[in-house]
C-alpha positions in Angstrom: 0.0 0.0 0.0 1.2 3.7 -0.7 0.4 6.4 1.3 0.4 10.0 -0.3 1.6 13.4 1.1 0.1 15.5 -1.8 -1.6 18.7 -1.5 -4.8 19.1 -3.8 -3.1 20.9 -6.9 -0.2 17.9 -6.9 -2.6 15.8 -6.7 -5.2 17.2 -9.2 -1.9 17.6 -11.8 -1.2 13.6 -11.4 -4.9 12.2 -11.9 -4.6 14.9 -15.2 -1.7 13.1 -16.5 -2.4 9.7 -15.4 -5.8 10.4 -17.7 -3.8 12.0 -20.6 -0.6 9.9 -20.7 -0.2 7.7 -23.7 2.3 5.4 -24.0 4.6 5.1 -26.4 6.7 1.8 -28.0 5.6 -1.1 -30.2 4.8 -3.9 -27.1 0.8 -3.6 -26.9 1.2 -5.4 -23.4 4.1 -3.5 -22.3 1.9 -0.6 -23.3 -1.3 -2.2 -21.5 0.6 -2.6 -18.2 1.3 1.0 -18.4 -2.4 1.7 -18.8 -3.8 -0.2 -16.6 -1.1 0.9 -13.8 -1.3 4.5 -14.7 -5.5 3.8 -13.8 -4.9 2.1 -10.9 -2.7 4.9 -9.6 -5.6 7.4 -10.6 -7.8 6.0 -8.7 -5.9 5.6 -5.7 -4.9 9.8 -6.4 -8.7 10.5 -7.0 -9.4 8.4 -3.6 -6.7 10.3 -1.9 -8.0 13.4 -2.8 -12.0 12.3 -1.5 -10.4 11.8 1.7 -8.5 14.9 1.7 -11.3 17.1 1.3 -13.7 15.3 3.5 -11.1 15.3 6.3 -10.9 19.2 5.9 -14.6 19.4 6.0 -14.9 17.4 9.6 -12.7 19.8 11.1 
């Protein structure tokens, strides 16, 4: 598990490049497993960021 220490702009800049970022080189699976980790990473960012903001809301 990673644990993030991002503030909301860092964060927001990562989930927009994790969405935008397109691989490049000629192995569709290499290519693939940087897709689907580059997802996985966004949604752990976006999940982070939910958090974030309804920890700063309950205090």
């Amino acid at each position: 598990m990673i644990e993030f220490d991002l503030n909301a702009n860092d964060c927001e800049a990562l989930i927009r490049h994790c969405e935008s970022f397109e691989p490049a080189g000629d192995d569709p699976r290499e290519k693939r497993r940087l897709q689907d980790a580059l997802e996985t990473l966004r949604e752990a960012l976006v999940s982070h960021l939910n958090e974030s903001a309804t920890s700063a809301e309950n205090t």
